[in-house]
N, C-alpha and C positions, 0 to 999 in steps of 0.2 A: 791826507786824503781830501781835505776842501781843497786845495788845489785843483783836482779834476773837478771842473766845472761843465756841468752838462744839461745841453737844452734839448727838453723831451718834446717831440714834435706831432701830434694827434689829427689826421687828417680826418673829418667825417661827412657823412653825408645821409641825411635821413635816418638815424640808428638812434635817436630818443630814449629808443627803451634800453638799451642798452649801455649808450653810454657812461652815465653813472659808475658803473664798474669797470671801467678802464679807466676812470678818472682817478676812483677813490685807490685803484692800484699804482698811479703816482705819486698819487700823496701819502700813502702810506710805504714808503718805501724808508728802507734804514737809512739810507746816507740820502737826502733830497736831493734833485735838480735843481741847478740853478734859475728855471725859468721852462715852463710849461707852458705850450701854443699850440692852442686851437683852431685850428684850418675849418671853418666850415664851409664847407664845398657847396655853396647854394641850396643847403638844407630848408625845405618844402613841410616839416611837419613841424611838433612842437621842441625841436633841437634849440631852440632858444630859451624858451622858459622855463627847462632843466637847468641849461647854464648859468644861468643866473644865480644859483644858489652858489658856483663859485668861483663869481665875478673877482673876487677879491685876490682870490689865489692862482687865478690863469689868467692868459692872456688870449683874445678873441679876436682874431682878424676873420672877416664873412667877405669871401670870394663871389662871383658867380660860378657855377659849375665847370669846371675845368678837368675831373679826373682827377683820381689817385697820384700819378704824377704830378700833375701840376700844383696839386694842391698841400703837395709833402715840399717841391720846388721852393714855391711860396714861403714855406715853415722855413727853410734851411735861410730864405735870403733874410729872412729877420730876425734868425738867429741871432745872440751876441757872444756866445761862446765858444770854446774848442770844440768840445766832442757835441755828436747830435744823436739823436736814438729816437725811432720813429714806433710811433703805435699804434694797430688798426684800432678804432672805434669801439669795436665787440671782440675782441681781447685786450686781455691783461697780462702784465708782469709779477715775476714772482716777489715778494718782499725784500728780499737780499739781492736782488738782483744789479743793480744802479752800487754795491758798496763791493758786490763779488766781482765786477767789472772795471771799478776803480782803484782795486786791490791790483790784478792781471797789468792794471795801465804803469802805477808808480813798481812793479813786480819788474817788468819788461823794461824802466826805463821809456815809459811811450816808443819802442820802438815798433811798434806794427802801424800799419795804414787806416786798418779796424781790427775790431773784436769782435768775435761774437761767441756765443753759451747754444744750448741745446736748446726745443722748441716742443711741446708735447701740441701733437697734432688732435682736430677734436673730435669728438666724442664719435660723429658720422663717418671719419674717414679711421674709425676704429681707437683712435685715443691714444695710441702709444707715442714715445716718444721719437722725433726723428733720426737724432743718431742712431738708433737701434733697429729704427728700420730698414737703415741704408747699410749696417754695419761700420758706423765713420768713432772709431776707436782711440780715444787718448792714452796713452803711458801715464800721465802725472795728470796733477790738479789744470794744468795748461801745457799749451804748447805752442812756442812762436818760432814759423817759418819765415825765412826774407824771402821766399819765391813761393806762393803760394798757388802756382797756376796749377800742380795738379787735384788741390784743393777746389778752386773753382773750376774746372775740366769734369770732376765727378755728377753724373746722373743719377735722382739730380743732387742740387748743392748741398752740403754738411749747414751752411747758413742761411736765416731768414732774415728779413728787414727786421722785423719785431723784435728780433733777441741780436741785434748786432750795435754796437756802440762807435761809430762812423769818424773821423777826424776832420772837421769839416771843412778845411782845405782840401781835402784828397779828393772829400767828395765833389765839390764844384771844380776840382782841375777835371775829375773826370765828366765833367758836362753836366751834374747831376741824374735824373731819371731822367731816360726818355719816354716823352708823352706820347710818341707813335707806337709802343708798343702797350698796351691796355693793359695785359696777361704779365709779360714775361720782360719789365721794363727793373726789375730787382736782378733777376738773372743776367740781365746785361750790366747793371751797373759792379755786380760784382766781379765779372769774367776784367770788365776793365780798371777794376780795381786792384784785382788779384794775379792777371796774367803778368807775372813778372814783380808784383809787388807782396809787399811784407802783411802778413794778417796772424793773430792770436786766435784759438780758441781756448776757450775756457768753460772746464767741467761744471756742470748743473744747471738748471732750467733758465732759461732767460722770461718767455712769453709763451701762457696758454692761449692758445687758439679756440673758439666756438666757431659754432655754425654762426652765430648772429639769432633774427629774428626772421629776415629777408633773403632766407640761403636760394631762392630762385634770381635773383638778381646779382649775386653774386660775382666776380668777376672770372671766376673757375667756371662758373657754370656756362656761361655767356660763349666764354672763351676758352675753349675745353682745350688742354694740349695737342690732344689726338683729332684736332677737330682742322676743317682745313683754315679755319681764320689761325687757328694756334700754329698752323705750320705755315701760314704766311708770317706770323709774327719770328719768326723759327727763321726763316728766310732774312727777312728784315735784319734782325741779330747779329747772326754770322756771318753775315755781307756787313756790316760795320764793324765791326771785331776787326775781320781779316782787312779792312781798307784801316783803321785805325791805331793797330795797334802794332809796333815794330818790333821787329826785333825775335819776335816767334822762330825756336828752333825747325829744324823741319818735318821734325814728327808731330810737333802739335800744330803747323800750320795746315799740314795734311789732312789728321784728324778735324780742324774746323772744315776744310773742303769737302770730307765725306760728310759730316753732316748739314752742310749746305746741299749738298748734291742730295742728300736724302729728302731732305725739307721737298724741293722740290717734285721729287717722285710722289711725294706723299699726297703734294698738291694736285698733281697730274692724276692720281689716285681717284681722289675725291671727285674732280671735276667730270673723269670719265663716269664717274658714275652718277654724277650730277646731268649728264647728259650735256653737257657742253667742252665738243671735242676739241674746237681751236684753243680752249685753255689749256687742256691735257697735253694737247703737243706740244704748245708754248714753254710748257712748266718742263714735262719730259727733255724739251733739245737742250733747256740749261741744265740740266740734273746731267745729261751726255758728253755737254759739254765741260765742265765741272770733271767729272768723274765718271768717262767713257766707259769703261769695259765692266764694272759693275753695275752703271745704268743699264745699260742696253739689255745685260741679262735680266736684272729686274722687271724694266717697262716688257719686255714678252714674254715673261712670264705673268704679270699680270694682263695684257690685251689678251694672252689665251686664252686665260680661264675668263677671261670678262666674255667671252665670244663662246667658249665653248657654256658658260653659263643662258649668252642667250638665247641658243639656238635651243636648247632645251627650256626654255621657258617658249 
């Protein structure tokens, strides 16, 4: 098991109070990282003179502000090991988790791309855990696919960065995170890890999730799925997936087109009701174009009721 060597990669940014407790859940893990790195993302409060207590046992590189992406990017290129395993600021991992993951690795033969374990969602968004609330079910202790795309195809995904143990070749052949997407810059790295590529899960918690201290700033909140920045990001995604990625049968290439062609409508959506019509058209004629005969019944079905809403107001 010392063979699997892994570097834990901690991006943060202003989370002081918090910190500490995803720190002390590295170090306290059964089987240690070979090397722990601290991204600080041009942290503004006292995220320094926390750290400092452990100066000795982490490694600190101080960024200017670049984002979540960029600032996990950063961690991965100073890596010096195989595996990489990323951790927000204000969550932690479970104590087993780093020896349960390295058991799955020499179990498989290293054959998967990545791992990943379950994720207890926090306390605000109800607390359960997320297998369970998507229904995403193992037979045994793990399980390794070599095609894991209907794994990352599910809405949404069985994995999170937090509880995922990455190869870190795989991850930089796949371009690592993209920093144009804010929100949903995991969910792409996954689809292009896993459409067509090999991944483990493995049973039991990887990473608890908090709210933090700053849940208004938050990146979900910001950037809400259902929100129209969320389904420009949505946009963004599945227009690089489907220009990137080859080889896609033709039911799953299909399926990224209706929800490309959805994104769109969604945006059209929003915009019509944002009062700005040349967007709405804009979005609607690629949603039509995309995915004719289901746009079109969509888009009039909602100018109706947007019209028959306003004429009674």
């Amino acid at each position: 098991m010392d063979d699997i060597r892994i570097s834990a990669i901690i991006p943060t940014f202003n989370r002081a109070s918090v910190i500490r407790q995803a720190l002390d859940s590295v170090l306290a893990q059964t089987l240690l990282p070979a090397e722990v790195i601290l991204v600080d993302d041009g942290s503004t409060d006292n995220t320094r003179a926390v750290l400092a207590a452990y100066r000795d046992r982490i490694t600190i590189a101080r960024i200017e502000n670049c984002g979540a992406a960029g600032a996990r990017n950063y961690g991965v290129e100073r890596a010096q090991n195989e595996w990489i395993a990323f951790l927000d600021s204000d969550d932690y991992w479970a104590s087993d988790y780093f020896e349960r993951m390295a058991a799955a690795i020499i179990q498989t033969s290293a054959e998967a791309q990545f791992y990943f374990a379950d994720t207890v969602r926090p306390i605000s968004q109800g607390g359960r855990r997320l297998w369970d609330s998507i229904g995403f079910i193992l037979q045994d202790d793990l399980e390794l696919v070599h095609d894991a795309t209907d794994w990352v195809m599910r809405r949404p995904q069985p994995m999170m960065l937090q509880s995922s143990l990455i190869h870190r070749s795989v991850y930089l052949e796949a371009g690592g995170l993209w920093d144009r997407l804010p929100l949903r810059h995991d969910t792409h790295l996954f689809l292009r890890m896993g459409l067509q590529g090999s991944a483990c899960a493995v049973a039991g918690i990887g990473a608890h999730m908090t709210a933090g201290t700053n849940s208004a700033t938050r990146l979900t909140s910001i950037y809400s799925p259902s929100s129209g920045l969320g389904f420009q990001h949505q946009v963004l995604m599945f227009s690089d997936v489907l220009r990137k990625v080859k080889g896609l049968d033709h039911g799953h290439r299909t399926e990224f087109r209706r929800r490309l062609a959805e994104a769109h409508r969604q945006i059209a959506r929003h915009s019509w009701k944002s009062h700005r019509p040349l967007m709405a058209i804009q979005h609607a004629a690629r949603s039509a174009a995309i995915d004719p005969m289901e746009s079109w019944k969509r888009l009039l079905h909602l100018f109706r009721k947007a019209s028959i809403k306003g004429s009674l107001n």
